[in-house]
N, C-alpha and C positions, 0 to 999 in steps of 0.2 A: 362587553365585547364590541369592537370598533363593527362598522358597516362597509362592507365592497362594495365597490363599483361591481355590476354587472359583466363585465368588460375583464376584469381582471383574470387572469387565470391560475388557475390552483395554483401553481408556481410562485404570484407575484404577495399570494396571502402567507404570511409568517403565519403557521398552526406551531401549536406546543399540545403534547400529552396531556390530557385531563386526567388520565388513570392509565392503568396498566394492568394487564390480564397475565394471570399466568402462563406458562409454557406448554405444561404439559395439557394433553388433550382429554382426558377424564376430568381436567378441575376446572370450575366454570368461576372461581373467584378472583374480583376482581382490586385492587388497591389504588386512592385517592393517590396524584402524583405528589401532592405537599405532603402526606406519611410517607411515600416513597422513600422522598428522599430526607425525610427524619432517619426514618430506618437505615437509608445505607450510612450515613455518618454514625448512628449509634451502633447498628446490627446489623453489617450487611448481608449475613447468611440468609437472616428474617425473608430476605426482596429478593433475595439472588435470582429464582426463576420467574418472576415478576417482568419477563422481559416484551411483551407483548403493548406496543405504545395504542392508547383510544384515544380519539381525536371528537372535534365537537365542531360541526361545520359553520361556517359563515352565515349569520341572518343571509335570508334570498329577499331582492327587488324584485318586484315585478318589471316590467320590458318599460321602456316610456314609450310613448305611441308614437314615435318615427321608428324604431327597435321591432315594436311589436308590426307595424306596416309593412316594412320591409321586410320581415321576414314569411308574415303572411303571403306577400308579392310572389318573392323567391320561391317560396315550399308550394303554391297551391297557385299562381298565377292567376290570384285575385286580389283587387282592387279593395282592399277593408274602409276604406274611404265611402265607395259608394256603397259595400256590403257591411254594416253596420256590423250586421249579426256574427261575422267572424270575430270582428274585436271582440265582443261579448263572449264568443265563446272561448276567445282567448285567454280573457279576465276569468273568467269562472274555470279555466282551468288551473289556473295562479292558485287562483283560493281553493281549489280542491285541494293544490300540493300543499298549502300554509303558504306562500306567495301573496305578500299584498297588504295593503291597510285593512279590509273586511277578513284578512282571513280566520284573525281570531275569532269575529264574528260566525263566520259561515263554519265553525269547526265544532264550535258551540249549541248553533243550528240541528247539526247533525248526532250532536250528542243527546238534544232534548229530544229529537226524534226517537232515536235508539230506546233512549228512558223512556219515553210515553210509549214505545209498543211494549216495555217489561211489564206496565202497570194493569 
């Protein structure tokens, strides 16, 4: 899967269906779009209420640090220049979402944390 610009908007990213969910609201099954569309060419009855499209969003960038300044600026009318510590906690909130180069890292982190309190 290609990478966005930041900047793009939903609009500008082509999405295609990964899967498709059933219709009705009791059945939680869901069907691969490549069997989908096996099925309708072979058996379209098989997919017929298969009509529900799932989608698989864009890898996320983080902000680049004119992006994240600015907006720091705007929202909180500070300066992340002389206050470091916003940036940082800018970044570190990147990588809570999965945002970022570390965030596999820090998601990893948080998983061996998890495990060590099971142990």
């Amino acid at each position: 899967m290609t990478t966005q610009a930041s900047s793009a908007s939903p609009l500008d990213i082509p999405v295609m269906p990964v899967a498709w969910l059933h219709d009705q609201p009791e059945r939680y099954d869901v069907v691969h779009d490549e069997a989908r569309a096996l099925w309708l060419k072979a058996w379209p009855k098989q997919v017929e209420h298969y009509t529900i499209p799932l989608y698989r969003h864009a890898e996320r960038q983080p902000l680049s640090t004119e992006a994240a300044c600015a907006l720091l600026k705007d929202a909180l009318g500070i300066d992340p220049m002389l206050d470091g510590n916003m940036l940082k906690m800018l970044r570190a909130v990147e990588r809570a979402h999965g945002i970022g180069h570390n965030a596999e890292l820090a998601r990893w982190l948080r998983n061996e944390k998890v495990c060590a309190c099971w142990n």
